[in-house]
C-alpha positions as CSV (number, residue, x, y, z in Angstrom):
1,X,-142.3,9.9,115.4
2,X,-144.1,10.4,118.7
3,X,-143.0,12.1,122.0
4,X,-141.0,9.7,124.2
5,X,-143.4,8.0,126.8
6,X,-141.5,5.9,129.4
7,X,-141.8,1.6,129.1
8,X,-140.0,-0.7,131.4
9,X,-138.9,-4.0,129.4
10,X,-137.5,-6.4,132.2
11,X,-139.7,-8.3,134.5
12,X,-139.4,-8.4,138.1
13,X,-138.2,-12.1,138.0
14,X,-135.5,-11.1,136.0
15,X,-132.1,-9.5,136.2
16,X,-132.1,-8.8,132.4
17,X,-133.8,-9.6,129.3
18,X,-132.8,-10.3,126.0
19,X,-135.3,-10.4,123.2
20,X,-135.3,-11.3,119.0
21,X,-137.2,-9.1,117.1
22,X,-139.0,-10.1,113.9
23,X,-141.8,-7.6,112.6
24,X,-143.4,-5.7,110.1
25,X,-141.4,-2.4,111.3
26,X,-139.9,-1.5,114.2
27,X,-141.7,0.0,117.1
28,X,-142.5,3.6,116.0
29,X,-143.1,4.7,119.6
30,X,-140.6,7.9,120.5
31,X,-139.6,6.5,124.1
32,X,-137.7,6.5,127.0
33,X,-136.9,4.1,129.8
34,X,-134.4,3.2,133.0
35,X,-133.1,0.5,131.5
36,X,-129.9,0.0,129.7
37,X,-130.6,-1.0,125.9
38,X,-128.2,-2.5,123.5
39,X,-129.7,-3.3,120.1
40,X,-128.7,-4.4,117.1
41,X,-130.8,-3.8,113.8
42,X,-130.2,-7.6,111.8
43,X,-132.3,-6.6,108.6
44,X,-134.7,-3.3,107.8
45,X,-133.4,-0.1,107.1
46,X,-134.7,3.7,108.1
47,X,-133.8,6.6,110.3
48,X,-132.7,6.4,113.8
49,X,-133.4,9.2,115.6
50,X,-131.3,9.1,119.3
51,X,-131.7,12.3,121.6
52,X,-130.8,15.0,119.3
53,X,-129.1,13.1,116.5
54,X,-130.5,11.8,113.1
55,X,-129.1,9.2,111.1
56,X,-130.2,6.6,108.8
57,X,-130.0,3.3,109.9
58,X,-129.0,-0.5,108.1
59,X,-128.8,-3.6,109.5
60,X,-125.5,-4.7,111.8
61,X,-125.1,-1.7,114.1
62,X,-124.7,-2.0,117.3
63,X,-126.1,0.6,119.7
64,X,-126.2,1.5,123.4
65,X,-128.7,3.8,124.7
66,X,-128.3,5.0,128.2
67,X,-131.4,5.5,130.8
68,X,-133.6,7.7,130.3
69,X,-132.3,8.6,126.8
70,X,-135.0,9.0,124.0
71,X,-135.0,6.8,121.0
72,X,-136.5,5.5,117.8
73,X,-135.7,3.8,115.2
74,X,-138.2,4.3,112.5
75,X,-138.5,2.2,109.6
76,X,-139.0,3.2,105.9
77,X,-142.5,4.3,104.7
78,X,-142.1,1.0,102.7
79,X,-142.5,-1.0,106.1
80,X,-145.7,0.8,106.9
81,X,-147.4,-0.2,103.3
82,X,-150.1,-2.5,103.8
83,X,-149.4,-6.4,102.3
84,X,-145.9,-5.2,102.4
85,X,-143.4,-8.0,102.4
86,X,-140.7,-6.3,104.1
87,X,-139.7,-7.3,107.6
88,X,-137.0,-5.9,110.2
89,X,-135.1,-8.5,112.2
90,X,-133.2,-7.4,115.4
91,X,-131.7,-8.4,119.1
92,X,-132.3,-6.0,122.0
93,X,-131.0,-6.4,125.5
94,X,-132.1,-4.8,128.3
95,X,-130.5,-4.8,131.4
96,X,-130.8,-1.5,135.0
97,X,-127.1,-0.5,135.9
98,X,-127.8,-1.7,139.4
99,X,-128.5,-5.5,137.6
100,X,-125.9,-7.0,139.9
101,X,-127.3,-5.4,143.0
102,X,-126.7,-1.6,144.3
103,X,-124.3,-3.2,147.0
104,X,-122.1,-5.0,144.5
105,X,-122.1,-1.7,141.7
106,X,-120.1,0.2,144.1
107,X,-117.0,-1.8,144.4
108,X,-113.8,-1.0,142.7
109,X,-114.0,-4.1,140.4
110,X,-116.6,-2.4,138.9
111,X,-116.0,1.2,138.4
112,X,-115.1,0.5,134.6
113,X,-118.8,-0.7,134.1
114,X,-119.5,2.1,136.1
115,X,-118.1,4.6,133.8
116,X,-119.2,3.1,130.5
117,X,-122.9,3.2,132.1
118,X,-122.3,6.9,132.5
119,X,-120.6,7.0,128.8
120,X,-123.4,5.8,127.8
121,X,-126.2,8.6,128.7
122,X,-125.3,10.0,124.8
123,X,-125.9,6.9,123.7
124,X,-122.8,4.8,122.4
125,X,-121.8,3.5,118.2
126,X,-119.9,0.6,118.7
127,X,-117.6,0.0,115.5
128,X,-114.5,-2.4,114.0
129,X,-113.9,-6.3,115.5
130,X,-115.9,-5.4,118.8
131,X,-119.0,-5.0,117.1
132,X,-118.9,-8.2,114.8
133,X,-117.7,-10.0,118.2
134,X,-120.4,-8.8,120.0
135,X,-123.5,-9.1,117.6
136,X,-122.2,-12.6,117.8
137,X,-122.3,-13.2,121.0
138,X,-125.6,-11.3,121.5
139,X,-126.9,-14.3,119.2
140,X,-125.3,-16.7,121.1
141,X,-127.3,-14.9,124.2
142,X,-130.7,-16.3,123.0
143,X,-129.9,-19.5,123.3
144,X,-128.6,-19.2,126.8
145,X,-130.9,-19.3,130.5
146,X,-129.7,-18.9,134.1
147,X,-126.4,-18.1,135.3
148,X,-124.9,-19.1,132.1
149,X,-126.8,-16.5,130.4
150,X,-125.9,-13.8,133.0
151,X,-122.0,-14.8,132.2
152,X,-122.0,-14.1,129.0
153,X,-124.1,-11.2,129.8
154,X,-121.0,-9.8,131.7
155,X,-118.7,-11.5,128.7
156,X,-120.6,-8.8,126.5
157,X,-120.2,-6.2,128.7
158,X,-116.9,-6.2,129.4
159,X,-115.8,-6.4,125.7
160,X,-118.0,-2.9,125.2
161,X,-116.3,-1.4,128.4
162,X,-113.1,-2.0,127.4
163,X,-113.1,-1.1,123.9
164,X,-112.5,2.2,122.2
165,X,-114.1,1.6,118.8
166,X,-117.1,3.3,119.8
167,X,-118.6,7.0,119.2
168,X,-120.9,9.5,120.7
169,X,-124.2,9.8,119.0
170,X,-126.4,12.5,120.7
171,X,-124.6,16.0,121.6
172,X,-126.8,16.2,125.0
173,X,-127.2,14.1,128.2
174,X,-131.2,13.5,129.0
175,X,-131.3,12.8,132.6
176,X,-134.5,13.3,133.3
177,X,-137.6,10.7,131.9
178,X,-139.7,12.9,129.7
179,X,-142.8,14.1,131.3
180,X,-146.3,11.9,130.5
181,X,-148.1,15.6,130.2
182,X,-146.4,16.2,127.3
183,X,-146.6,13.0,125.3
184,X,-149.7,14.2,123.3
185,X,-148.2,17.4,122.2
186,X,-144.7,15.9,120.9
187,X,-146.6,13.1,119.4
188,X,-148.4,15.4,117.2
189,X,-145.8,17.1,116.2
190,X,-143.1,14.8,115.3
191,X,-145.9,12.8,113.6
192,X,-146.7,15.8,110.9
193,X,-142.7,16.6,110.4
194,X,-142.4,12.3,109.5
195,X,-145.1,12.8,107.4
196,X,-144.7,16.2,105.5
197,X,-140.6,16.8,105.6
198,X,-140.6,16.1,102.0
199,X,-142.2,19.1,100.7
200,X,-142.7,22.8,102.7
201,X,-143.6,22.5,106.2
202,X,-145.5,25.7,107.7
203,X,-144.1,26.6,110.8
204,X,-147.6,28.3,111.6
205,X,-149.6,25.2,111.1
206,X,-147.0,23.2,112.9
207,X,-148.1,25.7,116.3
208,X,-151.5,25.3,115.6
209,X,-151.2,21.7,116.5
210,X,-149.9,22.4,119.8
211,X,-152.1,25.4,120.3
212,X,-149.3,27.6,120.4
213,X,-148.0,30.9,118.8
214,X,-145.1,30.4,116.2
215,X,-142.6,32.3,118.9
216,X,-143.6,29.8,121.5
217,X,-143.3,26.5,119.3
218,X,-139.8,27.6,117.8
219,X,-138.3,28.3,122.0
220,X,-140.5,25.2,122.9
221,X,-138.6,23.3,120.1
222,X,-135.3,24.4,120.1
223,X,-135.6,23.6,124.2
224,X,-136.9,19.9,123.6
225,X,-135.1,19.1,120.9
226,X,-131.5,20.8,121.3
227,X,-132.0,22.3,117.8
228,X,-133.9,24.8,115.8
229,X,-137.5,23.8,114.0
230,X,-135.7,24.9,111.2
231,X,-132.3,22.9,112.1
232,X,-134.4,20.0,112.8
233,X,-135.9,19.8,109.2
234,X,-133.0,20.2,107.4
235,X,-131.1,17.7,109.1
236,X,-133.9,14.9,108.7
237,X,-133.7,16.1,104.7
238,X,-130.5,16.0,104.2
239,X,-129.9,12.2,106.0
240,X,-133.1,11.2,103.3
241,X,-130.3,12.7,100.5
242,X,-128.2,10.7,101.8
243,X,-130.0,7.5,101.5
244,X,-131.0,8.3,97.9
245,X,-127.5,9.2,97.2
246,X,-126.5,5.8,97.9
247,X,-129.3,3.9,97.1
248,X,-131.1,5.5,93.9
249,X,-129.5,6.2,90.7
250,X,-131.7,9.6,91.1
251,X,-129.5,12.8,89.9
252,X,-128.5,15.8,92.3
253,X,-131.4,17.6,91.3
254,X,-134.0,15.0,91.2
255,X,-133.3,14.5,94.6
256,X,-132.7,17.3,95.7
257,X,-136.6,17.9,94.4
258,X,-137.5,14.6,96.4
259,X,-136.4,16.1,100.1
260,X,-137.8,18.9,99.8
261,X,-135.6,21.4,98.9
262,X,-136.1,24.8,96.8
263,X,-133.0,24.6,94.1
264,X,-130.3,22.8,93.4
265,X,-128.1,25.6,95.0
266,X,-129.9,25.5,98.2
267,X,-129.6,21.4,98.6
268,X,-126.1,21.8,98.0
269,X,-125.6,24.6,100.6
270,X,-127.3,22.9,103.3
271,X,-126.1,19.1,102.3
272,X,-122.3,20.9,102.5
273,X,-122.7,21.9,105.6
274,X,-124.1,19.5,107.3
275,X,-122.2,16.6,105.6
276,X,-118.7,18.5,105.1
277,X,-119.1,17.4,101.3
278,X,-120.6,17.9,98.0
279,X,-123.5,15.4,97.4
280,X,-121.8,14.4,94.2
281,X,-118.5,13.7,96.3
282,X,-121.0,11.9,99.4
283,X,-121.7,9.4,96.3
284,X,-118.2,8.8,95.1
285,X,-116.9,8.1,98.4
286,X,-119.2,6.1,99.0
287,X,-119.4,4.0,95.6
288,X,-115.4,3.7,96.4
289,X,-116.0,1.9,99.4
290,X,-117.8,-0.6,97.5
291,X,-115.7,-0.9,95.4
């Protein structure tokens, strides 16, 4: 995961662009930009990471990230693997909130597009009908040009705006795009945590990388990151537990073992409470569901 370095995605010819995915993994770039992004992940799985929240992803969710709000969704190590055969498969629409001109934006028939622009600056989790409508339609959006694909542009849009099926994913606002100066020292970072989470990480080594003491890394952290160095860690193990949980027929303690975690009796601690639940009772619900 690398520090968030802005990219623009719509050409200057164009009020908004919508694009179809199809690679080996998804861009692994932590960035930023201006413009308004709704995406939708059609097949690869991994862990999103959307200002300070975590979460695994699958394909079919449908996601709004508001300018200037930091993002990645990073595919499975299985997707890096050379000669893989994997592939991820997704839809991504970008569109600036003044799209319809700054003149136009300010008018009373817009101020519900105008709040659900500002709604979106946590980033947004569209769930229920709406988000099977809409996947749909964002399909339907690649095969339209011109005004006709502006239309159903605004079809979309309105549909999302209206809607209440939707939650807040990151607990903080990013206003600001992040800095270029600090792009390398992020990168480096976040790079070594995605590659090491799995087993104990040394805080000390961690500072090293960025030339800083311990102290200064863990305030530096916390600040960028809305969360502890610590926090951050067990978080990212925990959502892995989860994915084994659901995926793996690995026991408690095997996997427990897999994310990096001490004992048993630690895993549980920390999967409890960050997940509300037992691990044995995260996999019950869950087999129930499919069931």
């Amino acid at each position: 995961m690398k520090t968030a370095i802005h990219k623009s995605s719509i050409p200057e010819s164009q009020i908004f662009t919508v694009k179809y995915l199809e690679e080996h993994y998804f861009d692994p770039v932590w960035h930023s930009h201006s413009e308004y992004q709704l995406f939708v992940p059609l097949e690869g799985t991994g862990t999103r990471f959307i200002g300070d929240s975590i979460k695994n992803f699958t394909p079919n969710e449908l996601i709004l990230i508001g300018s200037n709000l930091p993002h990645l969704w990073r595919s499975d190590e299985a997707y890096f693997e050379k000669h893989a055969p994997l592939k991820v498969k997704g839809i991504v629409i970008y569109l600036q909130e003044s799209f319809l001109g700054e003149h136009l934006m300010v008018k009373d028939e817009m101020l519900q597009l105008r709040n659900f622009f500002k709604k979106s600056s946590r980033g947004l989790e569209f769930h229920g009908k709406v988000k099977t409508t809409v996947i749909d339609m964002m399909k339907e959006l690649l095969t339209l040009s011109g005004l006709p694909a502006l239309i159903h542009l605004l079809k979309i849009l309105n549909l999302l705006a209206e809607t209440k099926s939707y939650n807040f994913i990151s607990h903080n606002e990013y206003i600001e795009p992040f800095k270029k100066d600090e792009a390398d020292r992020m990168n480096s970072v976040y790079e070594y945590i995605l590659k090491n989470y799995r087993k104990k990480i040394n805080l000390n080594e961690v500072a090293d990388l960025v030339c800083m003491t311990p102290t200064s890394f863990s305030r530096y952290f916390a600040s960028a990151n809305n969360k502890g160095f610590s926090k951050f860690i067990t978080e990212l193990r925990v959502k892995h537990a989860c994915k084994l949980l659901t995926e793996t027929e690995l026991s408690v303690a095997a996997i427990a073992e897999r994310t990096g975690f001490k004992t048993l009796s630690n895993f549980n601690k920390h999967f409890k409470d960050e997940m509300k639940k037992k691990p044995t009772d995260y996999k019950k619900e869950f087999l129930q569901i499919l069931s």
